[in-house]
PDB file of N, CA, C and O in Angstrom:
ATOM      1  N   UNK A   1       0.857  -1.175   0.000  1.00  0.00           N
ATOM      2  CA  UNK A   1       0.000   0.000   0.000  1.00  0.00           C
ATOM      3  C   UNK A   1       0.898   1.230   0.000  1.00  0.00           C
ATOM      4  O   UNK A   1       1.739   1.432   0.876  1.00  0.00           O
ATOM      5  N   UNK A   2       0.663   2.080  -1.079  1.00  0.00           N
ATOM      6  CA  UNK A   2       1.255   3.522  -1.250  1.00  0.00           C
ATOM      7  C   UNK A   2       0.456   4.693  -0.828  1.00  0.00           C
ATOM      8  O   UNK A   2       1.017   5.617  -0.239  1.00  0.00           O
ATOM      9  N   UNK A   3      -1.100   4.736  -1.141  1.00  0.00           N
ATOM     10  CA  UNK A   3      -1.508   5.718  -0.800  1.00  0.00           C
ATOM     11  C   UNK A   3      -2.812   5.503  -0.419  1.00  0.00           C
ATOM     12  O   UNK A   3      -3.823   5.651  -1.106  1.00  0.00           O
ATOM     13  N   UNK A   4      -2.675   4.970   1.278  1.00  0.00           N
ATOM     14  CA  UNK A   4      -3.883   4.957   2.102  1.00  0.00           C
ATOM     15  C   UNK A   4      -4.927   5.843   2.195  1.00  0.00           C
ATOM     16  O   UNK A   4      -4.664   6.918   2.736  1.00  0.00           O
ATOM     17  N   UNK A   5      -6.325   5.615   1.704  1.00  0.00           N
ATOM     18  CA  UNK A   5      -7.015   6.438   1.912  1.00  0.00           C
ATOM     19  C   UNK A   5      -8.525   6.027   2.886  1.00  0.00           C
ATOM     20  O   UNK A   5      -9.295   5.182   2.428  1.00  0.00           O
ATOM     21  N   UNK A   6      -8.711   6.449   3.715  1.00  0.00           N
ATOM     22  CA  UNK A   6     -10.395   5.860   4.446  1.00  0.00           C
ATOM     23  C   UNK A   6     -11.495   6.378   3.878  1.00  0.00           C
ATOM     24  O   UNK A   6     -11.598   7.543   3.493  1.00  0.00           O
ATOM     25  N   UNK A   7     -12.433   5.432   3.806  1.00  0.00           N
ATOM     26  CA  UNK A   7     -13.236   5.617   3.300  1.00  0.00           C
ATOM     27  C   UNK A   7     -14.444   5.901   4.341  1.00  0.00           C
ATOM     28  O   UNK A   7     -14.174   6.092   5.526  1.00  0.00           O
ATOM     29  N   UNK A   8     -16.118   5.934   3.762  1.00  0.00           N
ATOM     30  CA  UNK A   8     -16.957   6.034   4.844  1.00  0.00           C
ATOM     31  C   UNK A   8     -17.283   5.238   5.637  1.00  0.00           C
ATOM     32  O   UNK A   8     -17.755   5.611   6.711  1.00  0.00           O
ATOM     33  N   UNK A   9     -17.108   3.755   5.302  1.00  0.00           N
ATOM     34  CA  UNK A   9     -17.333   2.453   6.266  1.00  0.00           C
ATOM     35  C   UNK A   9     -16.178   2.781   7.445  1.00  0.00           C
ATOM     36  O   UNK A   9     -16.294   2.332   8.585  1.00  0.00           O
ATOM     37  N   UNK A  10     -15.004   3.657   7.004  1.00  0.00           N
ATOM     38  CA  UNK A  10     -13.939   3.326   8.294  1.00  0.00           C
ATOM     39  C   UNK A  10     -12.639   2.605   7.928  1.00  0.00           C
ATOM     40  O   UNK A  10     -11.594   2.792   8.551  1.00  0.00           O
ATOM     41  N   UNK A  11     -12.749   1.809   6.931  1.00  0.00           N
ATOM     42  CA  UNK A  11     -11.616   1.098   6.551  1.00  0.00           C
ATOM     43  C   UNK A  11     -10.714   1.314   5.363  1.00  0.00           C
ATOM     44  O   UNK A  11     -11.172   1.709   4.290  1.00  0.00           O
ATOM     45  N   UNK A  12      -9.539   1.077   5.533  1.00  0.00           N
ATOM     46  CA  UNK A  12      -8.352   2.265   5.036  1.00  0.00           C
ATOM     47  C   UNK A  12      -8.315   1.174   3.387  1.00  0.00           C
ATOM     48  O   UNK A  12      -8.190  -0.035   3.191  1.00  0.00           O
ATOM     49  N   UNK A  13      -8.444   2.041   2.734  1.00  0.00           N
ATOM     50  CA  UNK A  13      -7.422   1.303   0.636  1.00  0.00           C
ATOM     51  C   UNK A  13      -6.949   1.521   0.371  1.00  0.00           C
ATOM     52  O   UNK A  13      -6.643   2.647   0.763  1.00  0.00           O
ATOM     53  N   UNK A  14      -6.169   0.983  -0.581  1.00  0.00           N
ATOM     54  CA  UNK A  14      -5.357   1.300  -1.499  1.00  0.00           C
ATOM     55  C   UNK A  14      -5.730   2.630  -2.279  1.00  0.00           C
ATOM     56  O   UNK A  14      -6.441   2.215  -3.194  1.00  0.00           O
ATOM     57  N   UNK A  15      -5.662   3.578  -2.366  1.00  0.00           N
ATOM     58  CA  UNK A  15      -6.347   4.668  -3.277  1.00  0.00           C
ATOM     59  C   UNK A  15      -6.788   4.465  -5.101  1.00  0.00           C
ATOM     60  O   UNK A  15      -7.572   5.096  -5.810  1.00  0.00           O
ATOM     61  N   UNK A  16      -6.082   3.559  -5.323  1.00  0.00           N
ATOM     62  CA  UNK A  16      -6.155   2.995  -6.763  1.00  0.00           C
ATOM     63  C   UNK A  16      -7.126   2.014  -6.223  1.00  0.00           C
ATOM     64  O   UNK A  16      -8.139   2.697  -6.373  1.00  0.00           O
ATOM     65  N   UNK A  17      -7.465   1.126  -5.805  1.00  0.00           N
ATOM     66  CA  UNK A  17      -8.309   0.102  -5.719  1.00  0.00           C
ATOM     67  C   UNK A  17     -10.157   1.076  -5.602  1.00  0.00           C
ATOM     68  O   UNK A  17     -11.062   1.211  -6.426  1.00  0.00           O
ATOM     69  N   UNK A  18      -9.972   1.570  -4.092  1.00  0.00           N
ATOM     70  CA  UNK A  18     -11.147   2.058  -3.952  1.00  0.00           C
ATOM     71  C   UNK A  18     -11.634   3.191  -5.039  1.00  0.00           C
ATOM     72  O   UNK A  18     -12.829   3.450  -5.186  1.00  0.00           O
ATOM     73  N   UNK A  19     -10.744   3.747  -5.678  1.00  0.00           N
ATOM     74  CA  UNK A  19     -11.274   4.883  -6.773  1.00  0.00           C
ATOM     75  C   UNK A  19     -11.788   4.505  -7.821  1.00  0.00           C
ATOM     76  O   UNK A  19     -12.632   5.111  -8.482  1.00  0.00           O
ATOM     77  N   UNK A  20     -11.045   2.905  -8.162  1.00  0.00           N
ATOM     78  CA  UNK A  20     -11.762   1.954  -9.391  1.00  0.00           C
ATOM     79  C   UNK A  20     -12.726   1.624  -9.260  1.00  0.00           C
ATOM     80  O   UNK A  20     -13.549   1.923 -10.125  1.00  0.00           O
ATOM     81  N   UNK A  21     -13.172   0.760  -8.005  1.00  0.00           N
ATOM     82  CA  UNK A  21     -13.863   0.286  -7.405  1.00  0.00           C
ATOM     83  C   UNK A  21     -15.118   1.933  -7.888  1.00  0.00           C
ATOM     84  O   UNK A  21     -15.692   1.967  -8.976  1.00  0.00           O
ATOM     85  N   UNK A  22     -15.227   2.729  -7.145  1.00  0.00           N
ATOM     86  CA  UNK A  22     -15.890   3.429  -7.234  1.00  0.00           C
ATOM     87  C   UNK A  22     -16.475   4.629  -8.381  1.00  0.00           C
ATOM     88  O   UNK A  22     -17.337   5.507  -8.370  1.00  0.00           O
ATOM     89  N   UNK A  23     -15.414   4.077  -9.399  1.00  0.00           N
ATOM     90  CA  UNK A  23     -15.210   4.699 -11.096  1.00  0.00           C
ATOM     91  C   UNK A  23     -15.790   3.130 -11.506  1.00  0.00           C
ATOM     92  O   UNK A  23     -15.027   3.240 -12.465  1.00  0.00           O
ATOM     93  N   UNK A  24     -16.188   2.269 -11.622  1.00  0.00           N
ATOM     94  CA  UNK A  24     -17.175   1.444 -11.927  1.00  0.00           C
ATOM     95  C   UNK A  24     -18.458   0.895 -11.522  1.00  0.00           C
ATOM     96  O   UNK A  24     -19.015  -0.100 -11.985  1.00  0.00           O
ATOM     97  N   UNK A  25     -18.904   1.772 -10.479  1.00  0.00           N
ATOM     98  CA  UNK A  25     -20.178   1.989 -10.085  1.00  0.00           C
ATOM     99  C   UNK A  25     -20.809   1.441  -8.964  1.00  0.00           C
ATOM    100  O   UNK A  25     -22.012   1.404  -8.706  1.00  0.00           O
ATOM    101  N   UNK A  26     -19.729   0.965  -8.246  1.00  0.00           N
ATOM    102  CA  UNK A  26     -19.927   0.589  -6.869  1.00  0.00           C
ATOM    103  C   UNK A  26     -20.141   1.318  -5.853  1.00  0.00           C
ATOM    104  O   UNK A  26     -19.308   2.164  -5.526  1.00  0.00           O
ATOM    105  N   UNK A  27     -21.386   1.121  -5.101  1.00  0.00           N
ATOM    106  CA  UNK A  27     -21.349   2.231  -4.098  1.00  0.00           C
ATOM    107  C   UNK A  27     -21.481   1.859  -2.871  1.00  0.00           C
ATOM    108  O   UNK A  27     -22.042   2.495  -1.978  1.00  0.00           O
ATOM    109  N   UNK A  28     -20.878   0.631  -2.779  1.00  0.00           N
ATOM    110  CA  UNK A  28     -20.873  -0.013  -1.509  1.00  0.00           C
ATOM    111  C   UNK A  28     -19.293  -0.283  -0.782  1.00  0.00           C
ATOM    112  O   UNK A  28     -18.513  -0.396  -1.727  1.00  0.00           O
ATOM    113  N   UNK A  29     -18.582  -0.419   0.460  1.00  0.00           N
ATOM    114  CA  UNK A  29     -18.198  -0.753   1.087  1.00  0.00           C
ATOM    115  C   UNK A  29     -17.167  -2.486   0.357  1.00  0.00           C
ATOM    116  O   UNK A  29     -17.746  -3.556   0.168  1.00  0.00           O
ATOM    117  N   UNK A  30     -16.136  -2.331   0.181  1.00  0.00           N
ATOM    118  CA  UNK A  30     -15.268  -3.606  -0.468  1.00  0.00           C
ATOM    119  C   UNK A  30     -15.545  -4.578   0.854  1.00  0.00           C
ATOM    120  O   UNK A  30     -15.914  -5.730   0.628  1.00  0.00           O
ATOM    121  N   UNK A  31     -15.379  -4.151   2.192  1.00  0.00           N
ATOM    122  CA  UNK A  31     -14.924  -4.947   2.951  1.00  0.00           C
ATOM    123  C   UNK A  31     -16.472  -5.753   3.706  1.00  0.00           C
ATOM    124  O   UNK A  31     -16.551  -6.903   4.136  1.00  0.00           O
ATOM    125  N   UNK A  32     -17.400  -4.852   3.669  1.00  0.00           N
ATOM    126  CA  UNK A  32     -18.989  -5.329   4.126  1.00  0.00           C
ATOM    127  C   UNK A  32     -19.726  -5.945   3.242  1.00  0.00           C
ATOM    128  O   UNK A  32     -20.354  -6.998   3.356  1.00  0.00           O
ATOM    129  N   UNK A  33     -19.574  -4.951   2.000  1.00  0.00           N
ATOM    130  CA  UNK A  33     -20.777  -4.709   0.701  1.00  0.00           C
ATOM    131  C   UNK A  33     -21.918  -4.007   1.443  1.00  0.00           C
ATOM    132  O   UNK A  33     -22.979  -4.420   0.976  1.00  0.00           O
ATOM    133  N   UNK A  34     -22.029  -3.514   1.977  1.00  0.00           N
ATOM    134  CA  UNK A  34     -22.962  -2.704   2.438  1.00  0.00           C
ATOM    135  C   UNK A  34     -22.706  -1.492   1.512  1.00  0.00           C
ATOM    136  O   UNK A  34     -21.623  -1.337   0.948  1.00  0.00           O
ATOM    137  N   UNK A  35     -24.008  -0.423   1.344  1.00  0.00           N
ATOM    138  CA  UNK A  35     -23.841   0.751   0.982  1.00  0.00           C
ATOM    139  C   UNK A  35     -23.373   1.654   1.851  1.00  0.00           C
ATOM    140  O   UNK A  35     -23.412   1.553   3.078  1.00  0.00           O
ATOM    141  N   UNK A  36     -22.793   2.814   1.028  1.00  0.00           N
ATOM    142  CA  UNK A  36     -22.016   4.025   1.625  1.00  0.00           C
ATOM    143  C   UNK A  36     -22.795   5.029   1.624  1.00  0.00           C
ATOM    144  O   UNK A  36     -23.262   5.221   0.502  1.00  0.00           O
ATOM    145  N   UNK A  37     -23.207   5.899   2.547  1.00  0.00           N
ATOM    146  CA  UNK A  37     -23.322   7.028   2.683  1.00  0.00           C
ATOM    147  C   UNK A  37     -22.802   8.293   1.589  1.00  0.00           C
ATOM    148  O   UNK A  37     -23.453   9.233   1.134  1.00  0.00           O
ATOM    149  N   UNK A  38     -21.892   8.048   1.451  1.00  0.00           N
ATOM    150  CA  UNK A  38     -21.190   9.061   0.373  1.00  0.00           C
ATOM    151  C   UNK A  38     -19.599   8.207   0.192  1.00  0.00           C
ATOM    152  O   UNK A  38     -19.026   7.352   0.867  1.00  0.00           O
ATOM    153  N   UNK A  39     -19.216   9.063  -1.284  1.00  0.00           N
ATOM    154  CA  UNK A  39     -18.206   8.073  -1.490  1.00  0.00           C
ATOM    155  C   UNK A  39     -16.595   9.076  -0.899  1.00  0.00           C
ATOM    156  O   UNK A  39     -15.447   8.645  -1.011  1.00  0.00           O
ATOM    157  N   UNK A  40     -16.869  10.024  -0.479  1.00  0.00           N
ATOM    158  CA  UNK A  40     -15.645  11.340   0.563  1.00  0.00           C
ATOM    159  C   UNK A  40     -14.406   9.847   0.875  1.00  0.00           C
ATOM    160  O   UNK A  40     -14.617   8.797   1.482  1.00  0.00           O
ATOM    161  N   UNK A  41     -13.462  10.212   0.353  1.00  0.00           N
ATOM    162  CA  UNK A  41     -12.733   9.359   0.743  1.00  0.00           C
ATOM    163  C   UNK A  41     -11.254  10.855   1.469  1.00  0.00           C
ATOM    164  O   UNK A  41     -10.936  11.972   1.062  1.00  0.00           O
ATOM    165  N   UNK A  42     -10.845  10.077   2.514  1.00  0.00           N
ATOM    166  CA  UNK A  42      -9.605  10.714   3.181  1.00  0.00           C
ATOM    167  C   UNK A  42      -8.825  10.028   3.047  1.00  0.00           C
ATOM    168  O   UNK A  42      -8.884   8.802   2.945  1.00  0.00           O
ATOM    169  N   UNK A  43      -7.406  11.140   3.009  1.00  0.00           N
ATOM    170  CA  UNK A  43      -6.272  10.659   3.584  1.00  0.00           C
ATOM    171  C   UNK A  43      -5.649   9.991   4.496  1.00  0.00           C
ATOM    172  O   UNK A  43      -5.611  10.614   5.558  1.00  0.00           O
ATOM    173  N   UNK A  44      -5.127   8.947   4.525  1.00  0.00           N
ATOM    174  CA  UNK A  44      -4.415   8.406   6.351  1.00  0.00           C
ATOM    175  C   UNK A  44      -3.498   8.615   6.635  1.00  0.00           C
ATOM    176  O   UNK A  44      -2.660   7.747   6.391  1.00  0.00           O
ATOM    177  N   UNK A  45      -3.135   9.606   7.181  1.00  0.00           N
ATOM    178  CA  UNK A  45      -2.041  10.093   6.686  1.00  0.00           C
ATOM    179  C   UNK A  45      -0.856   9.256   8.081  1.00  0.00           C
ATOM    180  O   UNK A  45       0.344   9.108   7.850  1.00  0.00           O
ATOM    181  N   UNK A  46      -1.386   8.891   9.191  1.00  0.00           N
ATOM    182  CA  UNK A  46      -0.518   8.144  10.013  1.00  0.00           C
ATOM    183  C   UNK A  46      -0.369   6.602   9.291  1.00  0.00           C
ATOM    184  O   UNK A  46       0.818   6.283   9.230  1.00  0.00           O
ATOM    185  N   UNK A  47      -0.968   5.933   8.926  1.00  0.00           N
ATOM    186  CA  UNK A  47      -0.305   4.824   7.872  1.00  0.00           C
ATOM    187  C   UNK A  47       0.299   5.342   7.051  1.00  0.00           C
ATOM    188  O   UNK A  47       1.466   4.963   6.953  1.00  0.00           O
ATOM    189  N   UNK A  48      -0.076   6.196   6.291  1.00  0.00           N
ATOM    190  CA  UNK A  48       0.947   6.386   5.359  1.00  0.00           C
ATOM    191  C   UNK A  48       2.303   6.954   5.903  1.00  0.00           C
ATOM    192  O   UNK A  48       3.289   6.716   5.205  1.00  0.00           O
ATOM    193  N   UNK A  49       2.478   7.633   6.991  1.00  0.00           N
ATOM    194  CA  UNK A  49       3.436   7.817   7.447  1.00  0.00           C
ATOM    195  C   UNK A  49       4.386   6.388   7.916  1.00  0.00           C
ATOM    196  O   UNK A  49       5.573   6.354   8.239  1.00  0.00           O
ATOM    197  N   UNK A  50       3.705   5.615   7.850  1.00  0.00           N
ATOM    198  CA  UNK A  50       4.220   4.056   8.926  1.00  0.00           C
ATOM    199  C   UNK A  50       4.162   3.664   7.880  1.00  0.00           C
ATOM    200  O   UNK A  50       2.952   3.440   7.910  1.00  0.00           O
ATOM    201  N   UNK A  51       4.519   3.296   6.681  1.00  0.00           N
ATOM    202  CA  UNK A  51       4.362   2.994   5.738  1.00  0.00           C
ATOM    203  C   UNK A  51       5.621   3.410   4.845  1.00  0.00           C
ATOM    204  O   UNK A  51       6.404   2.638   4.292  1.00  0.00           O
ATOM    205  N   UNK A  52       5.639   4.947   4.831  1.00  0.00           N
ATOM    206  CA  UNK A  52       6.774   5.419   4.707  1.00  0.00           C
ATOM    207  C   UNK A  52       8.150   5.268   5.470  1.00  0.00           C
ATOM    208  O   UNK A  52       9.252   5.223   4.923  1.00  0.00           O
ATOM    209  N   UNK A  53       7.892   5.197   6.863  1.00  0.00           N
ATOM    210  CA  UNK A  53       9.446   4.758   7.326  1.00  0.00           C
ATOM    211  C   UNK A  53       9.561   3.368   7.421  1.00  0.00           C
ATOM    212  O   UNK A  53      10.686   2.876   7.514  1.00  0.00           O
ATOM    213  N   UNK A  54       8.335   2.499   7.408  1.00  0.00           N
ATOM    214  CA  UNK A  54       8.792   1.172   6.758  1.00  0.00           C
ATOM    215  C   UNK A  54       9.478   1.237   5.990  1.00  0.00           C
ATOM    216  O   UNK A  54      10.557   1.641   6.425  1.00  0.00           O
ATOM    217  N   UNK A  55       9.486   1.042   4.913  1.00  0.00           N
ATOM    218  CA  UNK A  55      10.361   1.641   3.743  1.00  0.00           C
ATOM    219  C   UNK A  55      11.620   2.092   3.480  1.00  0.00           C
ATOM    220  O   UNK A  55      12.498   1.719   2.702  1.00  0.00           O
ATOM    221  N   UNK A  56      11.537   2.935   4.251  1.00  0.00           N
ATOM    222  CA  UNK A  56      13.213   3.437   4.649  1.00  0.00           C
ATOM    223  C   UNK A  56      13.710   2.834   5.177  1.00  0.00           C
ATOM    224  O   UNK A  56      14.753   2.374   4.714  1.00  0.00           O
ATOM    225  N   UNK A  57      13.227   2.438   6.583  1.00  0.00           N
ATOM    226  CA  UNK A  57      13.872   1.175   7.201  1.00  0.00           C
ATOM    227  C   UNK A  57      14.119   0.459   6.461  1.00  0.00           C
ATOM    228  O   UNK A  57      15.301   0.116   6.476  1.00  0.00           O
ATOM    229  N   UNK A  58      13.499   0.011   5.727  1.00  0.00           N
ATOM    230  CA  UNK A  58      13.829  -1.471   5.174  1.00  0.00           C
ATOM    231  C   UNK A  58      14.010  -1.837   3.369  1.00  0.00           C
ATOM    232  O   UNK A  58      13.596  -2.654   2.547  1.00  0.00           O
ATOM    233  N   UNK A  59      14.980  -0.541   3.445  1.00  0.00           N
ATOM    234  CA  UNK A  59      15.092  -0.123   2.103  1.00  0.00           C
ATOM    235  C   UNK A  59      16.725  -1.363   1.807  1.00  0.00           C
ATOM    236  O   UNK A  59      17.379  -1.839   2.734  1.00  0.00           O
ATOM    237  N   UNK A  60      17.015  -1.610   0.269  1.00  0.00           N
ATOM    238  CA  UNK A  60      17.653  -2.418   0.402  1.00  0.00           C
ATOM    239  C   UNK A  60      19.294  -1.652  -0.040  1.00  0.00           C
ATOM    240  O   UNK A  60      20.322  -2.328   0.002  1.00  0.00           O
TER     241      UNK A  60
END
């Protein structure tokens, strides 16, 4: 995962996955299938931070 984003269920994506997901007409939740409220997706930005010094850490 490069660029965590949450969605309205609460649970964090891939930003390419959930935007496809939601650019083909899904308006539900990947991880429930339940419907969404709205499709507002945020930034995570503390995974992505942990994510990022993963990385560094463990750069080769």
């Amino acid at each position: 995962m490069r660029d965590p984003l949450i969605a309205a269920d609460g649970f964090t994506y891939e930003a390419e996955a959930i935007t496809e997901w939601f650019d083909t007409g899904h308006y539900t939740s990947l991880m429930t299938y339940l419907d969404l409220p709205h499709r507002d997706l945020l930034p995570n930005h503390a995974l992505r931070s942990a994510i990022q010094e993963w990385l560094q850490t463990n750069a080769d």
